[in-house]
Chimera marker file (.cmm) of the C-alpha trace (Angstrom):
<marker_set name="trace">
<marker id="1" x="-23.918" y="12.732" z="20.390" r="1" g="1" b="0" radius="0.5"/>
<marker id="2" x="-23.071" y="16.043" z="21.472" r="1" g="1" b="0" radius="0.5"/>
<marker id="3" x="-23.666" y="15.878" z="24.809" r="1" g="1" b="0" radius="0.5"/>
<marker id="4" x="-24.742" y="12.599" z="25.923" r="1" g="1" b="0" radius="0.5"/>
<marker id="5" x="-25.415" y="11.505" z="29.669" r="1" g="1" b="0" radius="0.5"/>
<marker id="6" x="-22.941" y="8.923" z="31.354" r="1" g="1" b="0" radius="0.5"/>
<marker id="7" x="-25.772" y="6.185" z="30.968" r="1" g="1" b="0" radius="0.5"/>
<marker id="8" x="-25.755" y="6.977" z="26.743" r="1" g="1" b="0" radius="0.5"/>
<marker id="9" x="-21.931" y="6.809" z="26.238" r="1" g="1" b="0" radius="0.5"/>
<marker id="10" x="-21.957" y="3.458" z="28.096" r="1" g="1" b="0" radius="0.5"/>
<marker id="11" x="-24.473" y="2.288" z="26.110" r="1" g="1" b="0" radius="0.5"/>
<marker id="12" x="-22.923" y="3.778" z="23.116" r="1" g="1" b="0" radius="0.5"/>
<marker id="13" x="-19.949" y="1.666" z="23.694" r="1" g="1" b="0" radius="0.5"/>
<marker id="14" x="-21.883" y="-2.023" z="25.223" r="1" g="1" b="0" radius="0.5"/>
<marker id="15" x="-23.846" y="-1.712" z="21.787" r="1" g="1" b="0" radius="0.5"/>
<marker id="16" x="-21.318" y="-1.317" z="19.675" r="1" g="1" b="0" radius="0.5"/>
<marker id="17" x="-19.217" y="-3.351" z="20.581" r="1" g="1" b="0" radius="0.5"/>
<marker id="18" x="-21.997" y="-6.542" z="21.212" r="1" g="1" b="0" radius="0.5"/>
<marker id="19" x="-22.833" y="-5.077" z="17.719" r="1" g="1" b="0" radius="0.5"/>
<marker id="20" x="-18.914" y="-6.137" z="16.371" r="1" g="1" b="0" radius="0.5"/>
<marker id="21" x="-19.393" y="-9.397" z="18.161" r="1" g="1" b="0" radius="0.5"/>
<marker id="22" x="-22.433" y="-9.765" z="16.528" r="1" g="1" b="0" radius="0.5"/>
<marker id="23" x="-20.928" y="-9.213" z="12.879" r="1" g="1" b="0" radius="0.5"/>
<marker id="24" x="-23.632" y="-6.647" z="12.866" r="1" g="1" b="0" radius="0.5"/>
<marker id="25" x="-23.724" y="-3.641" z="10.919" r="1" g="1" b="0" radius="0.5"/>
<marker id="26" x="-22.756" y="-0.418" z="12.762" r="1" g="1" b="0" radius="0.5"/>
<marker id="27" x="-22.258" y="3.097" z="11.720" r="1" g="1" b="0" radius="0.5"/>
<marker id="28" x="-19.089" y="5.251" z="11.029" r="1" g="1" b="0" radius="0.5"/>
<marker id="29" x="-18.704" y="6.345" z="14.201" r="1" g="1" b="0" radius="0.5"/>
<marker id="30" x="-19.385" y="3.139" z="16.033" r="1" g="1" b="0" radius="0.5"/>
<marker id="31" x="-16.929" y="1.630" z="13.626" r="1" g="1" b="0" radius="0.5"/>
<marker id="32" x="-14.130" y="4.337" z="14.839" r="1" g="1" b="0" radius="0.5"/>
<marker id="33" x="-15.817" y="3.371" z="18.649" r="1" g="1" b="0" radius="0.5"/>
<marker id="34" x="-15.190" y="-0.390" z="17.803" r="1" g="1" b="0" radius="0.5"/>
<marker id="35" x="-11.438" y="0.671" z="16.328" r="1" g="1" b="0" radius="0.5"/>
<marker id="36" x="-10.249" y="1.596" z="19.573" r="1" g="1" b="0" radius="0.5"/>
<marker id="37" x="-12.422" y="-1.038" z="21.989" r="1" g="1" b="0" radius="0.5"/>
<marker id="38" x="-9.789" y="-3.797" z="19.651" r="1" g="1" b="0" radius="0.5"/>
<marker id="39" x="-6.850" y="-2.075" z="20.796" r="1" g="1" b="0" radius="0.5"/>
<marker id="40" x="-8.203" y="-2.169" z="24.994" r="1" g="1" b="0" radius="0.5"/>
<marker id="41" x="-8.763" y="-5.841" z="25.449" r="1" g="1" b="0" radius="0.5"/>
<marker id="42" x="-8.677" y="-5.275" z="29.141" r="1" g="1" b="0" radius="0.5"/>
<marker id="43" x="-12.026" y="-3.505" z="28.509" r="1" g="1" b="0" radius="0.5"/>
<marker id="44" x="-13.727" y="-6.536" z="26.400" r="1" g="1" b="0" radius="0.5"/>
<marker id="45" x="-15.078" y="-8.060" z="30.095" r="1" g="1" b="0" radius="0.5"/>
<marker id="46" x="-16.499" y="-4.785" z="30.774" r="1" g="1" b="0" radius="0.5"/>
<marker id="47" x="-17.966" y="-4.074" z="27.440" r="1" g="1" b="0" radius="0.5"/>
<marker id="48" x="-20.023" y="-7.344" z="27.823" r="1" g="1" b="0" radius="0.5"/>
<marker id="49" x="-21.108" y="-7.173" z="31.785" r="1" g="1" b="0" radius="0.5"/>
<marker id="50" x="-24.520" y="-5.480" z="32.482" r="1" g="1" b="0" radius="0.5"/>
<marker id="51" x="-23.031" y="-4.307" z="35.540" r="1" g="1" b="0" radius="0.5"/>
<marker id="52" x="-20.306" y="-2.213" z="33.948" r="1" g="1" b="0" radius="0.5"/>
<marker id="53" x="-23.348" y="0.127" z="32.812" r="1" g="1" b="0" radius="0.5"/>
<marker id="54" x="-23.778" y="1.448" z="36.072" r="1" g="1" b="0" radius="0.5"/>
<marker id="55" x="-20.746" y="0.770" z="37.708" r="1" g="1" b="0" radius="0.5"/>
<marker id="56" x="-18.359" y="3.712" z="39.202" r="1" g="1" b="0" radius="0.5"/>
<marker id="57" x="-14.447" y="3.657" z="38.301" r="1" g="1" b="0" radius="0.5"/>
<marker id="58" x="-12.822" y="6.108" z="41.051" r="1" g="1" b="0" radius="0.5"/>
<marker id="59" x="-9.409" y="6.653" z="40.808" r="1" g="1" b="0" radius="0.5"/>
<marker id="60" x="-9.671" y="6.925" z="45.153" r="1" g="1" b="0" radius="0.5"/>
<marker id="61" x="-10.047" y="2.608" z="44.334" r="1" g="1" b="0" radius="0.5"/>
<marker id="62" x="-6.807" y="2.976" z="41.811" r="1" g="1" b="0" radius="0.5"/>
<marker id="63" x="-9.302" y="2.227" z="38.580" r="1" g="1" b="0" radius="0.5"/>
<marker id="64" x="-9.445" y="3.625" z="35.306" r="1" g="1" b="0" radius="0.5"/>
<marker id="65" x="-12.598" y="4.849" z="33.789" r="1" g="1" b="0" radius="0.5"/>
<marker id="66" x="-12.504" y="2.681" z="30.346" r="1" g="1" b="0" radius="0.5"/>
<marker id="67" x="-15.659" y="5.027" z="29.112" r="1" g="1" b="0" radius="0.5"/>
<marker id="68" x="-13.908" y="8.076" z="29.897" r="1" g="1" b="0" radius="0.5"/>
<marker id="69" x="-10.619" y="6.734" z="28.128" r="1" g="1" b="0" radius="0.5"/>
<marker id="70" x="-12.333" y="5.139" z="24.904" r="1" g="1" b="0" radius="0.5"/>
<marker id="71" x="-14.370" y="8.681" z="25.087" r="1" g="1" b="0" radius="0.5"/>
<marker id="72" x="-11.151" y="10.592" z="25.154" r="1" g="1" b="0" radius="0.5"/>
<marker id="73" x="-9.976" y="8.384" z="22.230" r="1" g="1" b="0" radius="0.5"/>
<marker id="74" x="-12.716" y="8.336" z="20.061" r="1" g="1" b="0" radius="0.5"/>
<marker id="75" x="-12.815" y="12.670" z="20.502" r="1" g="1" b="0" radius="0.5"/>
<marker id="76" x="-9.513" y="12.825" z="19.881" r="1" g="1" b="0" radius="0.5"/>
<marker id="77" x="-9.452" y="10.287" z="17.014" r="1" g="1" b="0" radius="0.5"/>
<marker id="78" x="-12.193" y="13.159" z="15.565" r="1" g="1" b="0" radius="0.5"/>
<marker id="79" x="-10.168" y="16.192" z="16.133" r="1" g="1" b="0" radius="0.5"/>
<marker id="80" x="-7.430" y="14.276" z="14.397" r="1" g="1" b="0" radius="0.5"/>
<marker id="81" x="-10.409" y="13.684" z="10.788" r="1" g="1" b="0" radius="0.5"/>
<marker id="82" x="-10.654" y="17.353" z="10.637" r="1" g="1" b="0" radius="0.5"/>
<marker id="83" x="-7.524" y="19.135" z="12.245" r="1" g="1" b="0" radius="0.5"/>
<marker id="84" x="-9.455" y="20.613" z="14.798" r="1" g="1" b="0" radius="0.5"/>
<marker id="85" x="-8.431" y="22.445" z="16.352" r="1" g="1" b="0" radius="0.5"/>
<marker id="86" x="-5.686" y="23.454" z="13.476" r="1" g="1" b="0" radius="0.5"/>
<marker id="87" x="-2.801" y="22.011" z="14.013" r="1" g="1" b="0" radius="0.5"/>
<marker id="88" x="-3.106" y="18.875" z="16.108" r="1" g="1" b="0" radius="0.5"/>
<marker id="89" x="-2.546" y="16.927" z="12.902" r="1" g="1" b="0" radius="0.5"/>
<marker id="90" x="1.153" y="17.985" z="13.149" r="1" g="1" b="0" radius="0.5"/>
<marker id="91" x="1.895" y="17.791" z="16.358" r="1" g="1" b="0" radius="0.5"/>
<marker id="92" x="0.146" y="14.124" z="16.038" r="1" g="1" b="0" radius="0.5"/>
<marker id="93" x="3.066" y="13.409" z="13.345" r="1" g="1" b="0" radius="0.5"/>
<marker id="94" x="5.736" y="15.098" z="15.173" r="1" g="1" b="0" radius="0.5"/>
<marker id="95" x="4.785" y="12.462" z="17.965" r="1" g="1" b="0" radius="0.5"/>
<marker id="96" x="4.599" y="9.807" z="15.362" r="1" g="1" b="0" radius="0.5"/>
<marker id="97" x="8.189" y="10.224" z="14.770" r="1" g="1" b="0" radius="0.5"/>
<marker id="98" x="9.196" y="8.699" z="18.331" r="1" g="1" b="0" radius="0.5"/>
<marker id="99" x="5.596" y="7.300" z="19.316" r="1" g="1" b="0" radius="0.5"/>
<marker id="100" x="3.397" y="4.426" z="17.601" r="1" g="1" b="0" radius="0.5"/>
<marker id="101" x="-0.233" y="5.289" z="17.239" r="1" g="1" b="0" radius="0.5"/>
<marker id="102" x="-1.384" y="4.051" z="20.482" r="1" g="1" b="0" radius="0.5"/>
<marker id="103" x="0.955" y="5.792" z="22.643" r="1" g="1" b="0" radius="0.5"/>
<marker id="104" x="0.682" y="8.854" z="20.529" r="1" g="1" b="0" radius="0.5"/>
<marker id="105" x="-2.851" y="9.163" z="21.746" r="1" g="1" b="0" radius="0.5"/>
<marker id="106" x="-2.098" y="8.362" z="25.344" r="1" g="1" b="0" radius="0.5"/>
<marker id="107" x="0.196" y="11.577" z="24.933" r="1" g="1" b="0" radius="0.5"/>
<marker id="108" x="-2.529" y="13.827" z="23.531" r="1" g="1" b="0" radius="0.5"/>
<marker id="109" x="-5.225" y="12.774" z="26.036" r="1" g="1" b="0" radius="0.5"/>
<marker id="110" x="-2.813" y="13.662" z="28.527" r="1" g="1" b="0" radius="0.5"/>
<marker id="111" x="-2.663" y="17.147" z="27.760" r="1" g="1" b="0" radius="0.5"/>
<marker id="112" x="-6.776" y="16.915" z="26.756" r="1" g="1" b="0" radius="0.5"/>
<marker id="113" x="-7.292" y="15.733" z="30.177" r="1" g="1" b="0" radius="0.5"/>
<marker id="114" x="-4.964" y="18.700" z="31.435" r="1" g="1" b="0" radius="0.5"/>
<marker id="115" x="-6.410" y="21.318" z="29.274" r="1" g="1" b="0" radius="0.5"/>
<marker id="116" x="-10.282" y="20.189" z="30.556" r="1" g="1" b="0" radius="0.5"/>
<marker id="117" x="-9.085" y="19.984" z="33.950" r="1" g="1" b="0" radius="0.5"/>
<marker id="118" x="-7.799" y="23.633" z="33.961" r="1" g="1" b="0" radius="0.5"/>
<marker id="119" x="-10.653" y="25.185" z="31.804" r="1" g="1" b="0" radius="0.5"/>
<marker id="120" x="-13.596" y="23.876" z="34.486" r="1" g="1" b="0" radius="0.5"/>
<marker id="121" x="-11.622" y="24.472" z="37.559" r="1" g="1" b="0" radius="0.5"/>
<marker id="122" x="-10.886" y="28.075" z="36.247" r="1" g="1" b="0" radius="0.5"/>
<marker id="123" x="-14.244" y="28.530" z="34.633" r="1" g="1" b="0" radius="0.5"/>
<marker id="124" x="-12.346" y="29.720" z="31.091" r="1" g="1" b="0" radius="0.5"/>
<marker id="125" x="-13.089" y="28.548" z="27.160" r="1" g="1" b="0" radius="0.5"/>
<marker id="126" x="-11.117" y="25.292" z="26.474" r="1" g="1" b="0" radius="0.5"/>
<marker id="127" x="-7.541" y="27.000" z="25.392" r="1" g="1" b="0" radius="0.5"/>
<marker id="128" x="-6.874" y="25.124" z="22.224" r="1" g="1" b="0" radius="0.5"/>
<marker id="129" x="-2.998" y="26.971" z="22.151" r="1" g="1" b="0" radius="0.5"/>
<marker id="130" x="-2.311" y="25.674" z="25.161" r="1" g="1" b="0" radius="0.5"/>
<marker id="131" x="-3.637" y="22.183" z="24.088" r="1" g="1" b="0" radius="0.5"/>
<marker id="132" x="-1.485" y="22.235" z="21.062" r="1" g="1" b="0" radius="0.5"/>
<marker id="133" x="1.716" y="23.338" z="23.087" r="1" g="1" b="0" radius="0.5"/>
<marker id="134" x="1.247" y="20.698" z="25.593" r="1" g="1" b="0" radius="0.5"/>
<marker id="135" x="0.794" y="18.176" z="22.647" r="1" g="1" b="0" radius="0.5"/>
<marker id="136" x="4.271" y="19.437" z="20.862" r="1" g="1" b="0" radius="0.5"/>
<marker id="137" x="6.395" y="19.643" z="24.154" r="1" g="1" b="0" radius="0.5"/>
<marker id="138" x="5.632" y="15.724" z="24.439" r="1" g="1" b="0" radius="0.5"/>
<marker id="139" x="6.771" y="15.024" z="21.205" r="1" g="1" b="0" radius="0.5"/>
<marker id="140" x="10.211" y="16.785" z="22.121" r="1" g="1" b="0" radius="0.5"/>
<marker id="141" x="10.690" y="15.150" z="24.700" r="1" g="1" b="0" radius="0.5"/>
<marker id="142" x="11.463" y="11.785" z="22.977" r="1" g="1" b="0" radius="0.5"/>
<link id1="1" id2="2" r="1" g="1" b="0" radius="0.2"/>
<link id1="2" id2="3" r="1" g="1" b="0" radius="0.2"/>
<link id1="3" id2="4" r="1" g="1" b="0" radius="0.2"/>
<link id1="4" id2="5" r="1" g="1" b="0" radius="0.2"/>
<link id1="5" id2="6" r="1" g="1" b="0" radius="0.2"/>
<link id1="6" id2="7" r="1" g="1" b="0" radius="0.2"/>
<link id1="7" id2="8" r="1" g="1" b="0" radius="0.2"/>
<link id1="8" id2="9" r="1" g="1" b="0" radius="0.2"/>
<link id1="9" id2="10" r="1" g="1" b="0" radius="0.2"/>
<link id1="10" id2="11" r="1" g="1" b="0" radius="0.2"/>
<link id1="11" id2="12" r="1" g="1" b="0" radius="0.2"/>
<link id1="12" id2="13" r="1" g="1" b="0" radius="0.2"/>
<link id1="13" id2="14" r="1" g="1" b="0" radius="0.2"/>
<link id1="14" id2="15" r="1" g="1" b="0" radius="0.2"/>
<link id1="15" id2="16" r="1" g="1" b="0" radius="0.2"/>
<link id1="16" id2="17" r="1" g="1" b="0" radius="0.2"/>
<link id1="17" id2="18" r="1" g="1" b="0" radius="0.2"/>
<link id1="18" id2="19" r="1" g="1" b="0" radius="0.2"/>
<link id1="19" id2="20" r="1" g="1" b="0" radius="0.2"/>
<link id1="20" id2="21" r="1" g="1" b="0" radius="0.2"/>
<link id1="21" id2="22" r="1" g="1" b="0" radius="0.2"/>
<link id1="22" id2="23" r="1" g="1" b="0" radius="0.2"/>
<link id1="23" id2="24" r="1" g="1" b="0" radius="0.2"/>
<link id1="24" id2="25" r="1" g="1" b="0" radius="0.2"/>
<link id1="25" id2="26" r="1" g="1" b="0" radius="0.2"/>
<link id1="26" id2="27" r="1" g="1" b="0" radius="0.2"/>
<link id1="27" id2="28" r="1" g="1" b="0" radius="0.2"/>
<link id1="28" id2="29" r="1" g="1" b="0" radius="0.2"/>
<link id1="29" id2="30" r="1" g="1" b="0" radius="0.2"/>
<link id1="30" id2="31" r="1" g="1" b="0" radius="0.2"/>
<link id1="31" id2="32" r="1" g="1" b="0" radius="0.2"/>
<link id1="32" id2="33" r="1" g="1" b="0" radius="0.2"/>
<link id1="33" id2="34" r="1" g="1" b="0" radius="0.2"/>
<link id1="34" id2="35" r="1" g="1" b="0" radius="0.2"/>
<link id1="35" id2="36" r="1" g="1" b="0" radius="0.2"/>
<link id1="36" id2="37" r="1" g="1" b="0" radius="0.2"/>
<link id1="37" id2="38" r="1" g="1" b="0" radius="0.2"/>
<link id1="38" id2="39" r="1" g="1" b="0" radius="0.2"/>
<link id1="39" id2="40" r="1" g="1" b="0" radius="0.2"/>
<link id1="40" id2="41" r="1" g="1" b="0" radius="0.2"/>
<link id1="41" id2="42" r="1" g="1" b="0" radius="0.2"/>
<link id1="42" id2="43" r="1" g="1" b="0" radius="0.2"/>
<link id1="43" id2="44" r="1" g="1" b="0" radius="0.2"/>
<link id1="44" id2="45" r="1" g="1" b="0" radius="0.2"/>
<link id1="45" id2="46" r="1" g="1" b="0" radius="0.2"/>
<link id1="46" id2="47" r="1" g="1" b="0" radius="0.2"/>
<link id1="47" id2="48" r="1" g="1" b="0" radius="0.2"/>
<link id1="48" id2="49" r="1" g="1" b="0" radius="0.2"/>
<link id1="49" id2="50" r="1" g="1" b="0" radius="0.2"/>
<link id1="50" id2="51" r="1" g="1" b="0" radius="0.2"/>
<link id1="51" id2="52" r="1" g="1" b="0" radius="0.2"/>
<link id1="52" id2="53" r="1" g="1" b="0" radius="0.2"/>
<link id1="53" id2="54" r="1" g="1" b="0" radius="0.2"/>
<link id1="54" id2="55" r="1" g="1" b="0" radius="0.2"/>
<link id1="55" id2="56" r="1" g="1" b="0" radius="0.2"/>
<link id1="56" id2="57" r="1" g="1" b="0" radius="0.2"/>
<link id1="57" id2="58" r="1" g="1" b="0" radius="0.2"/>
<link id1="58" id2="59" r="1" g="1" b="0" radius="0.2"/>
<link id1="59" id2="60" r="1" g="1" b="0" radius="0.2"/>
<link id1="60" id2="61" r="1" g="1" b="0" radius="0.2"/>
<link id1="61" id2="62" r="1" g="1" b="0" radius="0.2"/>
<link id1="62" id2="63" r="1" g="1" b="0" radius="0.2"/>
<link id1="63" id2="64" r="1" g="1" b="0" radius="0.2"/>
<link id1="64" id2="65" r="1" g="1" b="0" radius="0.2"/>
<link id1="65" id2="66" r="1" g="1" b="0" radius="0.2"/>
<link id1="66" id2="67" r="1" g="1" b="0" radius="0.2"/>
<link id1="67" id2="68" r="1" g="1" b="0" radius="0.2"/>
<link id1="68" id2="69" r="1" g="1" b="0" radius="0.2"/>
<link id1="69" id2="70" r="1" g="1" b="0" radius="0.2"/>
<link id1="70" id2="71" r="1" g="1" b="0" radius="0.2"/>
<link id1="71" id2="72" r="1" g="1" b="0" radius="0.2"/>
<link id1="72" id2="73" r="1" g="1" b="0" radius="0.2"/>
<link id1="73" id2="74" r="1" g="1" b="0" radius="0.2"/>
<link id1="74" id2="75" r="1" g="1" b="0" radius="0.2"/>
<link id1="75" id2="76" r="1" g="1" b="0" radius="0.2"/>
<link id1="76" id2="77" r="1" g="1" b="0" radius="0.2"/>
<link id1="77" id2="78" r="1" g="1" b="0" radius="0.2"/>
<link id1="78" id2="79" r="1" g="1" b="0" radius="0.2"/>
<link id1="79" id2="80" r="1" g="1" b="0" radius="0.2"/>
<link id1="80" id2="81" r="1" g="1" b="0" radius="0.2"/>
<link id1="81" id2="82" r="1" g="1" b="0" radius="0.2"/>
<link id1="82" id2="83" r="1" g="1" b="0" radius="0.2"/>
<link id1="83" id2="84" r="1" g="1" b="0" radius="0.2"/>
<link id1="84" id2="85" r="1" g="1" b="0" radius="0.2"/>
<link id1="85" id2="86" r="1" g="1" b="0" radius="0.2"/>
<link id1="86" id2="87" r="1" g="1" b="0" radius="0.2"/>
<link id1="87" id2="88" r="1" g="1" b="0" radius="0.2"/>
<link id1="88" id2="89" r="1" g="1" b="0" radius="0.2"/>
<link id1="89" id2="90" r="1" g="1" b="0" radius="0.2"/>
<link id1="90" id2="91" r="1" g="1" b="0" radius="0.2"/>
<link id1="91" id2="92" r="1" g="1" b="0" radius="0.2"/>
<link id1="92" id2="93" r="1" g="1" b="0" radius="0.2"/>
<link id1="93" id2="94" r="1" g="1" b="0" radius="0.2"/>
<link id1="94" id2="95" r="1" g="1" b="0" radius="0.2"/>
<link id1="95" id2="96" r="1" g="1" b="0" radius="0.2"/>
<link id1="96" id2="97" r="1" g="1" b="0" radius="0.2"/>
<link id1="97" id2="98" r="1" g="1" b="0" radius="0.2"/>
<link id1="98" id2="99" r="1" g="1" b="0" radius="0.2"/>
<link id1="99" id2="100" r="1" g="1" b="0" radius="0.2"/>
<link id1="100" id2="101" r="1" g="1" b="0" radius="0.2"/>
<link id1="101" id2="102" r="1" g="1" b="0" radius="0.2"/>
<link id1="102" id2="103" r="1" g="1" b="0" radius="0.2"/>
<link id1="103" id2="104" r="1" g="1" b="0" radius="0.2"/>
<link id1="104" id2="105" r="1" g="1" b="0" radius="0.2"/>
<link id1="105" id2="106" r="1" g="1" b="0" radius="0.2"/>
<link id1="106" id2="107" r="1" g="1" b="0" radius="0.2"/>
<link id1="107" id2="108" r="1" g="1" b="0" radius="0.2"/>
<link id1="108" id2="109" r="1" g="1" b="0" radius="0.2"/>
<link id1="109" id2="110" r="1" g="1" b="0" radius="0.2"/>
<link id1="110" id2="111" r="1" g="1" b="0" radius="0.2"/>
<link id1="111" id2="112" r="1" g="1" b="0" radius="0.2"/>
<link id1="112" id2="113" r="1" g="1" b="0" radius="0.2"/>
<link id1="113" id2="114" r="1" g="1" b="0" radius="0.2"/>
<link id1="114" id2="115" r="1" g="1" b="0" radius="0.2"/>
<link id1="115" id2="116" r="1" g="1" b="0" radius="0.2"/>
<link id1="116" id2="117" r="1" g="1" b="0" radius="0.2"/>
<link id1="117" id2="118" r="1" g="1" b="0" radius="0.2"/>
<link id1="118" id2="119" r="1" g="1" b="0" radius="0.2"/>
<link id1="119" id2="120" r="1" g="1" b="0" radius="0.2"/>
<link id1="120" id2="121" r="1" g="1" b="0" radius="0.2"/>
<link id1="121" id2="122" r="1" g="1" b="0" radius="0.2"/>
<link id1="122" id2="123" r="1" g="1" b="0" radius="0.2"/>
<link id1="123" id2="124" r="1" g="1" b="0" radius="0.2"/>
<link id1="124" id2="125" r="1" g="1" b="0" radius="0.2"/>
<link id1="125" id2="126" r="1" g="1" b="0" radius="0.2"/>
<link id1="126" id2="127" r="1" g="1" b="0" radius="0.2"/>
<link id1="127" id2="128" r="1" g="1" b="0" radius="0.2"/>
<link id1="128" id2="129" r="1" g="1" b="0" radius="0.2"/>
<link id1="129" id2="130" r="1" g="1" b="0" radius="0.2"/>
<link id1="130" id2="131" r="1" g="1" b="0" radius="0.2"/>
<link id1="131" id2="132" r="1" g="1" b="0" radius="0.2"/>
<link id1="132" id2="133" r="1" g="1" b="0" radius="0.2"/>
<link id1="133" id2="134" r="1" g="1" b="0" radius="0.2"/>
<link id1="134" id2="135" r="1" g="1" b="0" radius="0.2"/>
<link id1="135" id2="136" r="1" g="1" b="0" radius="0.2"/>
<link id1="136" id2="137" r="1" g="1" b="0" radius="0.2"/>
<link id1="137" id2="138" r="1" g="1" b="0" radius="0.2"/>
<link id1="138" id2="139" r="1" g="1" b="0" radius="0.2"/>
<link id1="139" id2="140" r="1" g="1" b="0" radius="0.2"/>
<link id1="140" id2="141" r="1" g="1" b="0" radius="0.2"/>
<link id1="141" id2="142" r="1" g="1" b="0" radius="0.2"/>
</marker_set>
C-alpha cells in the first residue's frame, strides 16, 4: 500500500484483524498489522463495528484516531526492519534503555507526527535529521 485512501487502511486493519479472529491466514504485513492491534485492546470494539469504517475521530471531540495510530505504528515498526531512515535503529535502542517497546514507539511517533506536521505546513521534503534528533533528545530525557 503505498498510498492507500482512508476507506483502504480501515479496511486494511477490519480485515485483518476479523482475519486473526478468524484463525485465518494473513500475510506478513497484516501479521505486523495484527502485532500491534494485540497490544490496543481499546481498539478491538472498533476493529469489529461496521460503523468504525466510516466514522470520524476529531481531536475537537477529545478522540484518538486508532487508524492513524496503528498506521503510525505499523510505518514505524517498518522503518525500524530496514533502518530507514539510517539510524532510527539506534536511537530506538537508546530509548530501549529507559522505555519498553510500547512506549518506545509512542516516543518516535511523537516526533513522526511532529516531523509530518512541519514538512506539509511548510511545504518542505520530510527532514529525516530532524526526525532522528527529535527521536534521540527523548531518549535523554529519561
Amino acid at each position: 500500500m503505498f498510498n492507500p485512501s482512508r476507506q483502504q487502511v480501515r479496511e486494511f486493519f477490519c480485515d485483518a484483524w476479523q482475519k486473526h479472529l478468524d484463525h485465518a491466514p494473513t500475510t506478513p504485513l497484516e501479521s505486523m498489522a495484527i502485532e500491534i492491534m494485540q497490544m490496543h485492546p481499546e481498539y478491538h470494539d472498533i476493529l469489529v463495528s461496521p460503523d468504525s469504517r466510516h466514522a470520524d475521530y476529531t481531536v475537537e471531540a477529545g478522540q484518538t484516531n486508532p487508524f492513524l495510530h496503528m498506521s503510525m505504528h505499523l510505518a514505524i515498526a517498518e522503518q525500524l526492519s530496514i533502518d530507514q531512515p539510517p539510524g532510527i535503529c539506534d536511537a530506538w535502542n537508546a530509548l530501549r534503555q529507559t522505555h519498553d517497546a510500547h512506549e518506545a514507539t509512542h516516543c518516535i511517533m511523537e516526533a513522526l507526527g511532529e516531523v509530518v506536521w512541519e514538512a506539509q505546513r511548510l511545504n518542505r521534503p520530510f527532514d529525516s535529521d530532524h526526525y532522528l534528533e527529535l527521536i534521540r533528545r527523548q531518549a535523554s530525557r529519561a
